[in-house]
C-alpha positions in Angstrom: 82.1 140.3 106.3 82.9 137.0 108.6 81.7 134.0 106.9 79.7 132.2 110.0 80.6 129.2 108.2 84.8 129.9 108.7 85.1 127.9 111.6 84.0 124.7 109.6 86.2 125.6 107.1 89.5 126.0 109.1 88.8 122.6 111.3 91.2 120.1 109.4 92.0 118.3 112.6 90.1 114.8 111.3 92.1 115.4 107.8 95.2 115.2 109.8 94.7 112.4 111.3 93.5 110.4 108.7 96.3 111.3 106.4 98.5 110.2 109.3 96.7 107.1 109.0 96.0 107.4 112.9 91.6 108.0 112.5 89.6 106.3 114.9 86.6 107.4 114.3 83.1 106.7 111.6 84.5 103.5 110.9 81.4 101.8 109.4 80.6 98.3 110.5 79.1 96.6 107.7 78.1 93.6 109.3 77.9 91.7 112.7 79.4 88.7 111.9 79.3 87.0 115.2 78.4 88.1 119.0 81.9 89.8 119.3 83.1 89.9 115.8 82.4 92.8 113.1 82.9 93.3 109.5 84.9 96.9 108.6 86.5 97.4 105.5 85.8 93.9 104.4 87.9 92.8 107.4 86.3 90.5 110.2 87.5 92.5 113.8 86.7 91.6 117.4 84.6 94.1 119.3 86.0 95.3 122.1 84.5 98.7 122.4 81.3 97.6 122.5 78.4 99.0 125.9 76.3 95.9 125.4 77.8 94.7 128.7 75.1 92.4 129.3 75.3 91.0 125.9 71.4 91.7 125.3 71.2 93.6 122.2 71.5 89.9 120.3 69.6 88.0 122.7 66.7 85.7 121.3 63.9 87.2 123.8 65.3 91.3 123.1 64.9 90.4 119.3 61.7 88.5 119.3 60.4 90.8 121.7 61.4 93.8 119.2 60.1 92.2 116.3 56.8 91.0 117.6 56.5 94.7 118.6 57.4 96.3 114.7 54.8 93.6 113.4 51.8 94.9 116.2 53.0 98.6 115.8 55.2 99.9 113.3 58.3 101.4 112.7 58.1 104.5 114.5 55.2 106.4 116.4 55.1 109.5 114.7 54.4 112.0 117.7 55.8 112.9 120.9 54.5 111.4 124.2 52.6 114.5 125.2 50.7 114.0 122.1 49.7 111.0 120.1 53.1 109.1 120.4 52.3 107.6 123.7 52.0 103.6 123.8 50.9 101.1 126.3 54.3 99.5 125.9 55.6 103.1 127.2 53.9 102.7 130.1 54.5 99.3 130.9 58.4 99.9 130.8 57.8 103.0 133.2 56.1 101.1 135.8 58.8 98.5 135.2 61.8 100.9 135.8 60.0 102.4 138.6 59.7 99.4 140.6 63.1 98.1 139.6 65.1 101.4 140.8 62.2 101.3 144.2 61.0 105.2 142.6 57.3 105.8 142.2 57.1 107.1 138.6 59.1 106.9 135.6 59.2 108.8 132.2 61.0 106.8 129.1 62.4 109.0 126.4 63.8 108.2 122.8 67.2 108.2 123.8 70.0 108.4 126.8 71.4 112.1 126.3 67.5 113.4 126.0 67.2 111.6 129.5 69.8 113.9 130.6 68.5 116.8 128.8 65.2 115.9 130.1 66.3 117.3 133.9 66.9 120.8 132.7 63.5 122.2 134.4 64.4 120.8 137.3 67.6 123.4 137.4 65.3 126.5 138.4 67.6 130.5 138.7 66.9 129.9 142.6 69.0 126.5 142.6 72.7 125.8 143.1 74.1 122.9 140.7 76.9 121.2 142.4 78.0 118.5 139.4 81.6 116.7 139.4 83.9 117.7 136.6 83.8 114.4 134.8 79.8 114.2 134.3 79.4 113.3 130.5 78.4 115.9 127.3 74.7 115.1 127.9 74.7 116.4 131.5 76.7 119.6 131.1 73.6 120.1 128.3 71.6 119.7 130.7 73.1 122.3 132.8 73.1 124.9 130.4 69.9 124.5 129.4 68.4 125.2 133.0 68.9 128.3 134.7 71.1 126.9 137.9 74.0 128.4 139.0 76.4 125.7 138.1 79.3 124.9 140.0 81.8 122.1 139.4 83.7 120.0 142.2 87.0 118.2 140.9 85.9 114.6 140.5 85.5 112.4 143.7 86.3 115.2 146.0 84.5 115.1 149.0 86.0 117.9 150.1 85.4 120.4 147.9 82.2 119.5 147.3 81.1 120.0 150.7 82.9 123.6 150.6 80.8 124.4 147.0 77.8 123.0 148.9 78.6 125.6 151.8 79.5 128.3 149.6 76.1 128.3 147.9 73.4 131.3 147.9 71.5 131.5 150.8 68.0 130.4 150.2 69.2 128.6 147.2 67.4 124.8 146.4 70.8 122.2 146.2 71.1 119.7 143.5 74.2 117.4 143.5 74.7 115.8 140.1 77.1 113.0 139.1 77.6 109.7 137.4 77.4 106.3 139.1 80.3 105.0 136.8 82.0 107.1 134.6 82.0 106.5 130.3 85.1 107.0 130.0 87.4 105.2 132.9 84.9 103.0 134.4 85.2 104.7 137.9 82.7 104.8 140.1 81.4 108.0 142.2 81.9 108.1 145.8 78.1 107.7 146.6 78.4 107.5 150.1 79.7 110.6 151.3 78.0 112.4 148.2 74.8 110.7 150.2 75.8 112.0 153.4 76.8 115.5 152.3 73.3 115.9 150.3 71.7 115.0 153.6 73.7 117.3 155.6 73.1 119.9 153.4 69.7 119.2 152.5 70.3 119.1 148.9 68.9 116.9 146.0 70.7 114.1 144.7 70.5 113.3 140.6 72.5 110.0 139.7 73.4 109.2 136.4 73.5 105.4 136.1 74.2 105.3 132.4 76.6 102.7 132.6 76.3 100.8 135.8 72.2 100.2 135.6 71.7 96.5 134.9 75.2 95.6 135.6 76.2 96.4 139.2 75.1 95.8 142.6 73.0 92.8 144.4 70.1 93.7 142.0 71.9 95.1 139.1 70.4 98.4 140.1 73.2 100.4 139.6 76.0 101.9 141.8 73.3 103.2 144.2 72.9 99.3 144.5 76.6 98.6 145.2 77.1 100.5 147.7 73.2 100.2 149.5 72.6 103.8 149.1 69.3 103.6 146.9 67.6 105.7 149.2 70.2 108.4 148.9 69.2 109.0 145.3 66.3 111.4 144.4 66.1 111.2 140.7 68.2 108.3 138.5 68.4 109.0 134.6 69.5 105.8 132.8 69.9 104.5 128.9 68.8 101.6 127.3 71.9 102.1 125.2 74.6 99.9 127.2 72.9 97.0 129.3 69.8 97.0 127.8 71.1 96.5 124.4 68.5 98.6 122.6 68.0 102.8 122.3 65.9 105.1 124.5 65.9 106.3 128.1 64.3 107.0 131.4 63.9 109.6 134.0 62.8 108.3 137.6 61.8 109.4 140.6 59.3 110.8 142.7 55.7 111.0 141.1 55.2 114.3 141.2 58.8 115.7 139.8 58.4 112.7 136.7 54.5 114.6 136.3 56.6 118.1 136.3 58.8 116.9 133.5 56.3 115.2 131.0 54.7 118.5 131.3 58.1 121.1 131.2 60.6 118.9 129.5 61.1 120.0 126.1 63.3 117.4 125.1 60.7 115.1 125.8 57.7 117.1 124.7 59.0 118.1 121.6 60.6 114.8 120.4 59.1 111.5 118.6 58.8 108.7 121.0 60.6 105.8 121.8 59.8 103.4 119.0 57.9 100.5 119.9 60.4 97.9 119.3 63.1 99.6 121.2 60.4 99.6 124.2 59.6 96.6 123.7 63.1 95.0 123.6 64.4 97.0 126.9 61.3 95.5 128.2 62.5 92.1 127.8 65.8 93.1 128.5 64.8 94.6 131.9 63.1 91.2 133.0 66.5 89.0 131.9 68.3 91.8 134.4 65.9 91.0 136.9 66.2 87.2 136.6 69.7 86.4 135.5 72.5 87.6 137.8 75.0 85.5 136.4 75.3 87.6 133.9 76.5 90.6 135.3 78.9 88.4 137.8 80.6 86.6 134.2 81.5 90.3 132.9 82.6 91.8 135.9 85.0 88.3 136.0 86.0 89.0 132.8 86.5 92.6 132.9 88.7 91.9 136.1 90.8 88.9 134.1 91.2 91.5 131.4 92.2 94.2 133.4 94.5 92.4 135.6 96.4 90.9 132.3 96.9 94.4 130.4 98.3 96.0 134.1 101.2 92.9 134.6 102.0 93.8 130.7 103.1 97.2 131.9 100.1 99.2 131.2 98.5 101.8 133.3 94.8 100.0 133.0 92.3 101.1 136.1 90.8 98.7 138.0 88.1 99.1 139.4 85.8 96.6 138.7 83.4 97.6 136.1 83.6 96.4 132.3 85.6 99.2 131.3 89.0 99.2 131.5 90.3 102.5 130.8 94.3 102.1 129.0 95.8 105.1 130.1 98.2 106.7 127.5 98.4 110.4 128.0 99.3 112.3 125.0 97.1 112.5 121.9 99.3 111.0 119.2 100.4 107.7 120.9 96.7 107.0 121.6 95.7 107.4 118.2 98.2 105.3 117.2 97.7 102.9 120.0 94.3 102.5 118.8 95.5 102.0 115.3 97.9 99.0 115.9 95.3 97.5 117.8 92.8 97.9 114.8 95.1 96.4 112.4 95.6 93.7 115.1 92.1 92.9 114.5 90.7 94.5 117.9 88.1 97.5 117.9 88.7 99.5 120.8 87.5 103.3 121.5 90.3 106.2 121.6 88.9 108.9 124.0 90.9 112.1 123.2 90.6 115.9 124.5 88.3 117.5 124.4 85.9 114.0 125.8 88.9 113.9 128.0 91.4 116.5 130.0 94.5 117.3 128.2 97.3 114.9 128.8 95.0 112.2 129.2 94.1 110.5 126.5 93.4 106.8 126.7 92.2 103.8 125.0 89.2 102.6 126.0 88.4 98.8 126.5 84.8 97.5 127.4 84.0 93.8 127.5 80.4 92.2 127.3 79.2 89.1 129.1 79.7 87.1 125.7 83.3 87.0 125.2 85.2 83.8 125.9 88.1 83.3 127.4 89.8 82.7 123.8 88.6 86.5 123.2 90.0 87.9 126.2 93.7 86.3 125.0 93.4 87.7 121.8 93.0 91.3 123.3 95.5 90.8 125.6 97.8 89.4 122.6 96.8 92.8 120.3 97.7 94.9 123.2 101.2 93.2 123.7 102.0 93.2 120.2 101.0 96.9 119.9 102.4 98.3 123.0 105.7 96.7 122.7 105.8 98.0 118.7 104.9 101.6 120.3 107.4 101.6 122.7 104.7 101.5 125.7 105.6 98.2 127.1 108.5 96.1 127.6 
């Protein structure tokens, strides 16, 4: 007999690594020593993997706002929105979203990636899912989870999206689903001829804007934002997880599709919700994004400084002016140890390896928050000198 269990058992990819001395991952942070600095292994390191980009998850108002909430509510709801878990903090953050993103209705869930999973009933066995080939885990859950016929276009291609879009069953319902920027290289989609092929093909558009809501764009409402194409989008999914500096999620949209979901969403029906302070603290949070645009205009300065610095050292960094700056390495093994030299350099960064990236394209990921100084920024560029030029990757 086949123990189910063998697959766990033969996996020693992690014990490799580690005995390599080449892990990135599960490092513990012990304490939070500073607004960029953390304590691992009884060593003081500077963040700089960090998706606070707005630097909120230590502001005064997200914390007082989160504790006044703990004191007036508790720890946790204990029961899902359908049911007794529902607060009128909940509700105020919907309205909130739903105005801030110009949708009429809104549904908050307990985290990002149930957001995501929270669109499967909307991905019916009469639709066609056109999603681009980079859309993160959550999404491609999503997918699977609904009944669509799912088919991928390579990422940012115009053109072969418009031939999937043509390709697709007759009498089929057309859903276009992608990321306004990307986790893992900070691109953004090409909204406006996904925008003008959804109209031509009277399709559905579901954006994604994870990363880029709060931070880009006039309003800091997202890539939609940037590029004026609000309108264009039929349903947004965001997290509270990056700019909001706090946990939980939102579906918007049209009234009646967010009704739909808090009715067919399993992920949301059958999940605890979003704990008071969390709601509380993207609450504030949402109202400093409203209010203070310099925020977003110092990291996006900072994350171009950055970027520019690590490209004239010889590294292929992308550019495009979000606050992650993607290091491109390529093979699995220097990126690990990429990321290690910058560790012992005293610099958290990410390593994004297959299979969160294609083969041959590994990287080390670099994101920047509103709160580091120009002092910090030298010190990542120093790490990355002295690491790259120990590796080999630089001159």
């Amino acid at each position: 007999m086949v123990d189910a269990f063998g697959k766990c058992l033969s996996w020693r990819e992690d014990e490799i690594a580690a005995r390599m001395g080449v892990y990135p991952y599960y490092h513990a942070i012990e304490e939070r020593t500073g607004l960029n600095e953390v304590r691992v292994g009884g060593r003081t390191l500077l963040m700089a993997g960090s998706n606070d980009y707005l630097a909120l998850s230590t502001d005064p108002r997200t914390k007082a706002a989160a504790a006044a909430a703990l004191r007036r509510f508790g720890a946790g709801t204990s029961g899902s929105r359908l049911t007794n878990g529902t607060l009128a903090l909940h509700e105020e953050l919907e309205a909130g979203l739903a105005d801030f993103l110009g949708h009429e209705a809104a549904l908050v869930t307990s985290t990002g990636f149930q957001a995501n999973l929270a669109l499967s009933p909307l991905l019916g066995p009469h639709d066609t899912l056109v999603a681009d080939q980079h859309i993160h885990a959550s999404l491609i859950d999503a997918a699977r989870l609904g009944q669509a016929r799912l088919r991928r276009f390579r990422h940012n291609d115009m053109a072969h999206l418009g031939r999937l879009l043509d390709a697709a069953e007759p009498g089929d319902g057309l859903i276009i689903l992608t990321e306004g920027m990307f986790s893992t290289t900070g691109d953004l989609c090409d909204l406006p001829g996904i925008g003008k092929l959804a109209a031509q093909h009277g399709a559905r558009l579901i954006l994604d804007g994870a990363h880029d809501i709060g931070v880009l764009g006039p309003g800091g409402r997202g890539a939609a934002d940037h590029y004026g194409q609000l309108p264009a989008v039929d349903v947004h999914t965001l997290t509270f997880s990056k700019c909001f500096g706090t946990l939980g999620g939102a579906v918007t949209g049209p009234e009646r599709v967010i009704r739909y979901l808090r009715h067919h969403s399993r992920a949301a029906i059958f999940s605890a919700s979003l704990p008071a302070p969390c709601a509380a603290a993207a609450l504030a949070a949402l109202e400093v994004i409203r209010t203070e645009p310099e925020r977003r205009r110092r990291v996006l300065a900072i994350a171009e400084r950055l970027g520019a610095e690590l490209a004239a050292l010889g590294f292929d960094a992308g550019r495009d002016g979000t606050p992650t700056i993607p290091v491109h390495v390529g093979d699995t093994l220097p990126c690990l140890r990429l990321w290690t030299e910058l560790f012992e350099e005293g610099v958290f960064t990410n390593a994004m390896v297959p299979p969160g990236v294609p083969e041959g394209r590994a990287l080390v990921r670099v994101a920047v928050t509103a709160a580091h100084t120009g002092a910090e920024v030298d010190r990542i560029v120093d790490a990355f000198a002295a690491a790259g030029r120990r590796l080999r990757l630089i001159d």
